[in-house]
C-alpha positions in Angstrom: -16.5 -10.2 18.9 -15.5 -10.8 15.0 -12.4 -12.8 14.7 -10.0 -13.2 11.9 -10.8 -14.0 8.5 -8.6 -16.2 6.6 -8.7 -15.4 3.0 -7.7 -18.8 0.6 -7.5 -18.3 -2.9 -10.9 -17.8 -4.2 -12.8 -19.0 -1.7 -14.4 -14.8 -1.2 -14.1 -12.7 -4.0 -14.9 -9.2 -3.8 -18.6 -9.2 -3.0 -18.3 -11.5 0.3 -21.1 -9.6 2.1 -19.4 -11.5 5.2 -15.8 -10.0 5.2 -16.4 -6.3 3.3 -18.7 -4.4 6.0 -20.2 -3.9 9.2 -23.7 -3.7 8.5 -24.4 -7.3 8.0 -23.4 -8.4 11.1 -24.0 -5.2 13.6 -27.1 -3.9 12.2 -25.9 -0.7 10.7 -22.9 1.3 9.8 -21.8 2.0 13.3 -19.5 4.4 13.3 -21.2 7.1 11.1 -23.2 7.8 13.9 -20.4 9.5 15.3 -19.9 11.9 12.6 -22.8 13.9 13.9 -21.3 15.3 16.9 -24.9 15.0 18.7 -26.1 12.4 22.0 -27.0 8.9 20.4 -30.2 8.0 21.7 -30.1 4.6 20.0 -27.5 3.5 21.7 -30.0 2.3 24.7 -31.5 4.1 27.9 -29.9 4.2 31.3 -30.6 0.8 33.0 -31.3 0.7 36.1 -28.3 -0.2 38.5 -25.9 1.6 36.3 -23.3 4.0 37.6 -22.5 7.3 36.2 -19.4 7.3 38.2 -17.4 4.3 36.2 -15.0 6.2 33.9 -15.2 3.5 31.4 -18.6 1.6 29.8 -21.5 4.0 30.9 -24.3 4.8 29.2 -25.8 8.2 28.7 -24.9 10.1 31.9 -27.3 12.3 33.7 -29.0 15.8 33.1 -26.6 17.6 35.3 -23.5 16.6 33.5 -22.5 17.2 30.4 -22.0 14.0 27.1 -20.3 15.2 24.0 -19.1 13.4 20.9 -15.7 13.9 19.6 -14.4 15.5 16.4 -13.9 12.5 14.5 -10.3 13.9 12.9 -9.2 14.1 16.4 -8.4 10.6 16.6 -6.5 10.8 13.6 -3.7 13.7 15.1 -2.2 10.6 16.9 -0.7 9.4 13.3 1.3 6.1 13.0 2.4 5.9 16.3 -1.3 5.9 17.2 -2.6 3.2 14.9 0.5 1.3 15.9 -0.6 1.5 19.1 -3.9 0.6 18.8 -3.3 -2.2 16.4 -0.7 -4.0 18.6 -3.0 -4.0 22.0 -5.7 -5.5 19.9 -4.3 -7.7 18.2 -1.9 -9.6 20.8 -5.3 -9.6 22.6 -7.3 -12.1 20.7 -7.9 -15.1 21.6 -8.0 -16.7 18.2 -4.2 -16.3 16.7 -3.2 -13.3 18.3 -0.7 -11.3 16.3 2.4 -9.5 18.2 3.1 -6.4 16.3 6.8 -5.6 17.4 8.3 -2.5 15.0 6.3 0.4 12.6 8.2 -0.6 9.4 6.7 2.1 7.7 3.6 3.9 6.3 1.7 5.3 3.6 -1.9 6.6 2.1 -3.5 3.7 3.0 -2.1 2.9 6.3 0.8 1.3 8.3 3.4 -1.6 7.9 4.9 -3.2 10.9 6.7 -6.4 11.8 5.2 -8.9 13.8 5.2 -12.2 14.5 2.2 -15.2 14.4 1.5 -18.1 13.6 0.1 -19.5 9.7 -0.2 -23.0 8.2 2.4 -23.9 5.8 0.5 -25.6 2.3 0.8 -28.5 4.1 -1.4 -27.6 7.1 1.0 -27.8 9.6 1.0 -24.5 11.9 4.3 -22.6 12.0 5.5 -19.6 13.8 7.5 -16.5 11.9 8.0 -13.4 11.4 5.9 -11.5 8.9 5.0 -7.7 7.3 1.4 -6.8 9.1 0.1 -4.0 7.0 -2.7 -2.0 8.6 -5.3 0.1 7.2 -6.5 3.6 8.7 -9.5 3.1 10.2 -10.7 6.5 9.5 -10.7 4.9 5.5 -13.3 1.9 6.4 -15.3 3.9 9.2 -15.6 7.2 7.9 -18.4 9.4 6.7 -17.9 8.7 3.4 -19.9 5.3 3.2 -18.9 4.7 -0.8 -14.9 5.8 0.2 -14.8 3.2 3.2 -16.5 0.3 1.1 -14.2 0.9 -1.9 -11.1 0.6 1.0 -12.3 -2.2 2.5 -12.7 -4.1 -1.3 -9.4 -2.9 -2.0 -7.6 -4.7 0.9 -9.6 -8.2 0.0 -8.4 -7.3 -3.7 -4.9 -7.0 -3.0 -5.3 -10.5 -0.7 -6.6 -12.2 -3.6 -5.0 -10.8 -6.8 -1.5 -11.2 -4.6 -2.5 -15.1 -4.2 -4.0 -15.2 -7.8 -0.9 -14.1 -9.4 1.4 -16.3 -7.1 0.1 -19.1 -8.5 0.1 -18.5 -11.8 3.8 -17.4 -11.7 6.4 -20.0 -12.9 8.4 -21.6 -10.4 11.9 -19.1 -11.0 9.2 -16.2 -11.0 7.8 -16.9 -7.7 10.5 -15.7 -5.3 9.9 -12.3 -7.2 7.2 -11.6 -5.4 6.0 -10.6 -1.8 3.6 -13.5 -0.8 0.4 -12.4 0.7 -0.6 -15.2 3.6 -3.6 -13.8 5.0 -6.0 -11.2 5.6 -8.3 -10.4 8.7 -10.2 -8.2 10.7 -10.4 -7.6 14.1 -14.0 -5.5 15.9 -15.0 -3.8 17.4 -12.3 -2.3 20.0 -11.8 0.4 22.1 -8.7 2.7 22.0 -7.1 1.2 24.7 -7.4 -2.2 22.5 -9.9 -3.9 24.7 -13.1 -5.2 23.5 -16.2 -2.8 22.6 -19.7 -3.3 24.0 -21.2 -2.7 20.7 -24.6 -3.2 22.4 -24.7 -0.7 25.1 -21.7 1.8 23.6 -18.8 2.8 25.0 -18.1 6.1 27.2 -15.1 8.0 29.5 -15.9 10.2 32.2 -13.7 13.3 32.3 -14.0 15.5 35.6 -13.4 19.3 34.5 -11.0 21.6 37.0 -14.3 23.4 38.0 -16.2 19.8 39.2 -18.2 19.4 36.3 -17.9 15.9 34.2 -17.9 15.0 30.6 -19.0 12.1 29.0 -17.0 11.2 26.1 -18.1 8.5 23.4 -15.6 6.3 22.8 -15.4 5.6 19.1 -15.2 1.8 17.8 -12.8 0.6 15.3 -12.5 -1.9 13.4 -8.7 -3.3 12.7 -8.1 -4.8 9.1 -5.1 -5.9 8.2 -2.7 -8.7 6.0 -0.5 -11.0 6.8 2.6 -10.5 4.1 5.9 -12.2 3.8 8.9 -9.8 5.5 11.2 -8.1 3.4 14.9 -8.1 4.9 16.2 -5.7 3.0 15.5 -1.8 1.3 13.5 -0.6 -1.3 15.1 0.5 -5.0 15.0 4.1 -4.1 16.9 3.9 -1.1 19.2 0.4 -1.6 22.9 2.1 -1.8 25.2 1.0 -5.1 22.6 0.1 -7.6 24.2 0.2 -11.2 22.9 0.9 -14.1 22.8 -2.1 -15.2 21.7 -4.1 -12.0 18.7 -1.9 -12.5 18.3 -3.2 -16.2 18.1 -6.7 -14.7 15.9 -5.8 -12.0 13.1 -3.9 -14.0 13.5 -6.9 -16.9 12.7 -9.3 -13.8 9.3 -7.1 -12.8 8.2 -7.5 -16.3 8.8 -11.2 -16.6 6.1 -10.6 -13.7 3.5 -8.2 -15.5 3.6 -10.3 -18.4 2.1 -13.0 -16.3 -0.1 -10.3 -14.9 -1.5 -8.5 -17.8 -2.1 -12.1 -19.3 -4.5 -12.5 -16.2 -5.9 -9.1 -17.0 -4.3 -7.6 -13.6 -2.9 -4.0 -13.4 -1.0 -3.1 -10.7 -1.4 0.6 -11.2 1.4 1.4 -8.4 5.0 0.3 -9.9 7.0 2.9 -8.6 10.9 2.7 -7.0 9.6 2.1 -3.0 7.2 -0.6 -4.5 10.6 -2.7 -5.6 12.1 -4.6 -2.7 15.6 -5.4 -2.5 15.9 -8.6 -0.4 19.6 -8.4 1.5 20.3 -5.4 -0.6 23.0 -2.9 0.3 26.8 -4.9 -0.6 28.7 -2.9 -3.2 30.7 -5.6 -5.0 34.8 -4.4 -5.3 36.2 -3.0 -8.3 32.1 -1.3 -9.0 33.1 2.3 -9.4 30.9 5.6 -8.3 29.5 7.7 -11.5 32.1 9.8 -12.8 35.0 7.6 -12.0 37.3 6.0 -14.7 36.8 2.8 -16.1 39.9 0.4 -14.7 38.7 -2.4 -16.0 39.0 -4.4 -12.7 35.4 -4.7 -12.2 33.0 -7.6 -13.1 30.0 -7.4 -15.6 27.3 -7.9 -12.9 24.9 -6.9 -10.1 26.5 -4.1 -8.1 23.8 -4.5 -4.9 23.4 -8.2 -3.0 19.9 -9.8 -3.4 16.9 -9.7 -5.1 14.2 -7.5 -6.4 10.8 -8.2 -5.2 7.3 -6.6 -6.7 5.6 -5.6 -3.9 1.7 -3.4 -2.8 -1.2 -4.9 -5.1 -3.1 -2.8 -2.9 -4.4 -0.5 -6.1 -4.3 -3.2 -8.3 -7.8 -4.7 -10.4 -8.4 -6.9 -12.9 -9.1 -5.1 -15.7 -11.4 -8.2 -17.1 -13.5 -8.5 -14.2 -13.8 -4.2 -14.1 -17.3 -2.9 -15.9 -17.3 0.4 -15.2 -14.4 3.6 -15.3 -12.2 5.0 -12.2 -13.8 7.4 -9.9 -11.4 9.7 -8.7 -6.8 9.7 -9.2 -5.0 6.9 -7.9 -1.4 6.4 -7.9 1.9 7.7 -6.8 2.9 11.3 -7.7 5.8 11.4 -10.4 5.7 8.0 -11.5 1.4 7.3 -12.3 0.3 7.3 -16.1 -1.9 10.5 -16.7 -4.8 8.1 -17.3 -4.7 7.5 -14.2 -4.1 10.9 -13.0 -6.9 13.2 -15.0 -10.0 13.4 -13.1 -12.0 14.2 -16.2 -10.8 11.1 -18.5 -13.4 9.0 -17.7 -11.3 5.9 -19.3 -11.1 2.7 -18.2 -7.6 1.7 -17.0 -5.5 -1.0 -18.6 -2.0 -2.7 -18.7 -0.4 0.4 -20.8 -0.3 2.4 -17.5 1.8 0.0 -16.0 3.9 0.6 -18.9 4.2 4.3 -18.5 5.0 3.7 -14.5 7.6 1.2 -15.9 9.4 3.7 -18.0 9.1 6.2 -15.0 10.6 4.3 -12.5 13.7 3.7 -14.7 13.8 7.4 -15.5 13.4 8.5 -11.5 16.2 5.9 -10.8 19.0 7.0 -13.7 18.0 10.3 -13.7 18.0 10.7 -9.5 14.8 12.7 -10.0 11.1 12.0 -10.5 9.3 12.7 -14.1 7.5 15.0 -12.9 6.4 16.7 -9.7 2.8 16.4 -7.3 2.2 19.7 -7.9 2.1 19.2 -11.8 0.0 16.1 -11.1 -2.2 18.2 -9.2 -2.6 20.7 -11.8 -3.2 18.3 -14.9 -5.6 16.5 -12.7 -7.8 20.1 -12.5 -7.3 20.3 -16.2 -3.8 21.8 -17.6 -1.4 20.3 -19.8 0.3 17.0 -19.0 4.0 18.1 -18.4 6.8 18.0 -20.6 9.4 15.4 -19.4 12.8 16.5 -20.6 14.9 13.5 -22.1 17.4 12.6 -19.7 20.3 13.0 -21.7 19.3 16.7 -21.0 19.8 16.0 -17.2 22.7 13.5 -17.4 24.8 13.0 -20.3 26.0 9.7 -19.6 23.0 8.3 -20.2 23.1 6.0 -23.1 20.9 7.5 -26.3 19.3 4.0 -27.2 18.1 3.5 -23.5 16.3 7.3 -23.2 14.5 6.7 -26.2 13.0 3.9 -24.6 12.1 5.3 -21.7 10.5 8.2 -23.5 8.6 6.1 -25.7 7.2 4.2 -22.8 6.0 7.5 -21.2 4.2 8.8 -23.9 1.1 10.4 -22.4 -1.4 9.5 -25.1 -1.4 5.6 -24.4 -1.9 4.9 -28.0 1.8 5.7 -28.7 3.3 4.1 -26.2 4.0 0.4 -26.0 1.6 -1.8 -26.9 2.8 -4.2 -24.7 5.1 -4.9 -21.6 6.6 -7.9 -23.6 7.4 -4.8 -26.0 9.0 -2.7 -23.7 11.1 -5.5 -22.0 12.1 -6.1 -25.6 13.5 -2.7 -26.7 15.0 -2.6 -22.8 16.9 -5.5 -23.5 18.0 -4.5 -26.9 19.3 -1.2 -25.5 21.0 -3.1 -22.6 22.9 -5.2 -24.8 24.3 -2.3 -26.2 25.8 -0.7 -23.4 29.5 -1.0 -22.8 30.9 -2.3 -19.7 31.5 1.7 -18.4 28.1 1.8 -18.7 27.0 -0.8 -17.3 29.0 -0.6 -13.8 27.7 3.2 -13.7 26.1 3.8 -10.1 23.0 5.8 -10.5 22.6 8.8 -8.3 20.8 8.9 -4.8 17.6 9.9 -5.3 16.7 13.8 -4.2 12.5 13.5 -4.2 
């Protein structure tokens, strides 16, 4: 049975041929086999002295019943709840610092968030207890049939452990609290569904009786539970913290780039800034005297952060380091609405750099004051099969109230040829700050509208 894997620094980098696959250790990518929807005859013969009446751990049954594998999507109907499931039996199960997974946070592309707690080493090697973010892949992304697909998933999980830690301690002291920590990352295999441990040798399999007497053996599929260990946000997101002014959201986005100028210095590119990626520890206190868009100025209220807290950069999980990177992306990554079209166009075979995080920059500031995204999936869908990037309408067109100085810097930062936007992030946060300073106080205690994408 594998146990965790505790990730330091960079101790494994991403070619650890002990920590990214299967095969080394189990003699073959196991759970392709289960793709072909035929009997395994690998797996081992009957021995002799086995049962074809236990319902759980049989091998191959008889002639005179009938064994069937599966659809392999099947498994994946169950959704969050199911992974949920799965990853809480098997992990509070281990015998090596079990990990009890207590509420589904929340979910994504790449798989699940939940609370939990265990237990770490603080940097002085004494072992504490808390409560942490557990985010968990979908095993269908590591074990499925595309063998390139579920490497690539399982690099991009050490990745984000490693560029999260990287980056953490290259961050100045002030810096540091700005970002969600990465502690650990791990995996757990092989298990059953029910959590329990899987008989890799001799396979797993359920008898099911039929209403007319005849039985079914069903291969149980492996899986293989990867996960991290990250610090626990208390708090909401940008997108959906309540009160957020117009100029708390000034301060916040100059904060991130404090962050990517570290980054980019260090040749990583997060490739993902977006609203939900910006955490708002303890957010959700409107101060008094902040007024609601479209109120009158009283000039009661104080020059200030309208929303409690602090703003957090979150989800290396698409991030690379653009130094270390030979080759160009393979296929889109990114977020729909706020994801540079570099990143976006399957036919620009470009190598990504720091300027996209530029563009997602400008688009997160635009989805935020404007209440709406820059543009929609289905536009990103169709410039990715080849049309025209959209046009993103300036957004004084969708809210006058928006300062001039400030929508030409966001337009300039979402330029979709690269070349004219930004050349830098210390650039942007520049111009940002120059247009900041020029808003009045009005301005600046403006709350931005809810978001309606």
């Amino acid at each position: 049975m594998r146990t965790d894997t505790a990730l330091k620094g960079n101790d494994r980098g991403n070619n650890s041929p002990d920590t990214v696959s299967h095969c080394n250790d189990y003699g073959g990518n196991f759970p392709a086999i289960i793709l072909e929807n035929q009997p395994q005859k690998t797996l081992g013969e009957k021995r002799e002295g086995s049962s074809t009446e236990s319902t759980i751990g049989s091998m191959p049954p008889s002639d005179d019943s009938t064994f069937k594998l599966p659809p392999y999507w099947e498994r994946q109907k169950a959704g969050d709840e199911w992974l949920f499931s799965l990853a809480k039996k098997a992990l509070e199960n281990r015998e090596a610092e079990p990990i009890c997974l207590e509420e589904l946070l929340g979910s994504g592309g790449l798989g699940i968030v939940a609370r939990g707690r265990t237990k770490l080493l603080d940097e002085a090697g004494i072992p504490f207890e808390g409560e942490f973010a557990i985010k968990i892949i979908r095993p269908d992304l590591i074990d499925g049939i595309d063998v390139a697909l579920n490497e690539g998933n399982r690099r991009r999980l050490l990745n984000e452990d490693r560029l999260t830690r990287q980056l953490y301690a290259a961050l100045p002291t002030h810096l540091k609290p700005h970002l969600v920590r990465c502690f650990r990352s791990g995996e757990y295999g092989f298990v059953r569904e029910d959590g329990a441990p899987y008989n890799i040798e001799r396979g797993e399999f359920s008898k099911i009786q039929s209403s007319d007497g005849s039985c079914q053996m069903i291969f149980m599929r492996p899986y293989t539970i990867r996960y991290l260990v990250l610090e626990l946000v208390k708090g909401k997101n940008l997108a959906d913290a309540p009160n957020v002014s117009l100029g708390s959201l000034l301060s916040y986005i100059n904060t991130v780039c404090e962050i990517l100028n570290v980054s980019h210095s260090m040749g990583i590119v997060h490739r993902d800034i977006k609203p939900s990626n910006l955490l708002l520890s303890g957010a959700g206190t409107l101060r008094e005297g902040t007024r609601r868009r479209g109120d009158s100025y009283s000039g009661d209220s104080e020059r200030g952060d309208s929303v409690a807290g602090i703003i957090k950069l979150s989800d290396l999980g698409l991030a690379f380091n653009c130094n270390d990177f030979r080759g160009t992306k393979k296929r889109p990554l990114g977020s729909p609405g706020t994801t540079a079209p570099e990143q976006a166009d399957w036919n620009q075979n470009v190598k990504v750099d720091p300027r996209a995080d530029i563009f997602s920059l400008g688009a997160t500031v635009y989805a935020m004051a404007a209440g709406a995204l820059p543009y929609t999936r289905q536009q990103m869908e169709a410039y990715a099969q080849g049309s025209p990037f959209p046009d993103i309408p300036p957004i004084k067109e969708i809210d006058h109230s928006i300062p001039a100085a400030l929508d030409h810097v966001i337009q300039a930062a979402m330029r979709p040829a690269r070349e004219e936007r930004y050349p830098s992030v210390r650039h942007f946060q520049e111009e940002l700050l120059s247009a900041s300073k020029g808003l009045n106080r009005s301005e600046y205690d403006m709350l931005l509208p809810e978001r309606r994408w």
